[in-house]
Structures are given as structure tokens and as C-alpha cells.
N, C-alpha and C positions, 0 to 999 in steps of 0.2 A: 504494500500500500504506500503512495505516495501523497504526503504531507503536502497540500498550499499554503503559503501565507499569504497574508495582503497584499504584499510587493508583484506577486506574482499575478495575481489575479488581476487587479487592478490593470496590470501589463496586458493582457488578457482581454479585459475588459477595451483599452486602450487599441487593441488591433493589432499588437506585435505575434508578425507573421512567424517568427521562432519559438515564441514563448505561444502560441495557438497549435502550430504543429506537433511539438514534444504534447501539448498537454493530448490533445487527440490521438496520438501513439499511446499515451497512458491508461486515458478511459476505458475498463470502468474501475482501474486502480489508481483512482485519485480522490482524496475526500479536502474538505476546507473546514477548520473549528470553527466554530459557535461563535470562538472570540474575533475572526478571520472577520464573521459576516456582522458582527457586532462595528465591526471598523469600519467594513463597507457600507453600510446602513445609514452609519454619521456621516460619512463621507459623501452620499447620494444628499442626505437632506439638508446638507449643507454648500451642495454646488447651483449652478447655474437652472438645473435640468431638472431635477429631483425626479419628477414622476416617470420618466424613461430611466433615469440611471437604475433607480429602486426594480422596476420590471426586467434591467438588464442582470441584477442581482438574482432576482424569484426565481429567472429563465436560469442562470446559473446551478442556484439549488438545489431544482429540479432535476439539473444535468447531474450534479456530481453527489458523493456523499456528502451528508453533513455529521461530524463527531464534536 
């Protein structure tokens, strides 16, 4: 199982074609913490966008594990 942190995700989320490919070779061993999407969460409702970036989160969640 491979661990995300924010850093990554966030990359992720950002469109980085390297950090998209490895995470898609990994699926479905890759999970993100509680405290990962706790950081995401502040992070969407505190940007420009809020209600796309939060949906871009959910869509996440859904994809990977959450521990």
C-alpha cells in the first residue's frame, strides 16, 4: 500500500503529468489519511474556487482509499 500526503495530491490535483501517471500505475494501492483530506478540505474552502476544488476532493475519495 502506498501512502499520499498533501504534497502529492495537491500535485495531483494541480495536473502534474508525472505525479498522475505513477499515481495511476499504483491504483488501487494507494490510500490518502483523514488528516491528508482534513488539509485538502481547508485548503478548497479557503481558495478562489471552493465549490469545484471540494468536488475535485469527493471525486478523489471516491477514487482512492481513505485511512
Amino acid at each position: 500500500m502506498h501512502h499520499l500526503d498533501t504534497s502529492v495530491v495537491v500535485a495531483w490535483l494541480r495536473g502534474d503529468v508525472a505525479v498522475s501517471a505513477r499515481i495511476s500505475a499504483l491504483v488501487p494501492e494507494v490510500a490518502v489519511s483523514t488528516v491528508a483530506f482534513g488539509e485538502l478540505f481547508h485548503g478548497a474552502r479557503v481558495s478562489a474556487r471552493v465549490a469545484e476544488n471540494i468536488e475535485r476532493i469527493r471525486v478523489i475519495a471516491a477514487t482512492l482509499l481513505v485511512v
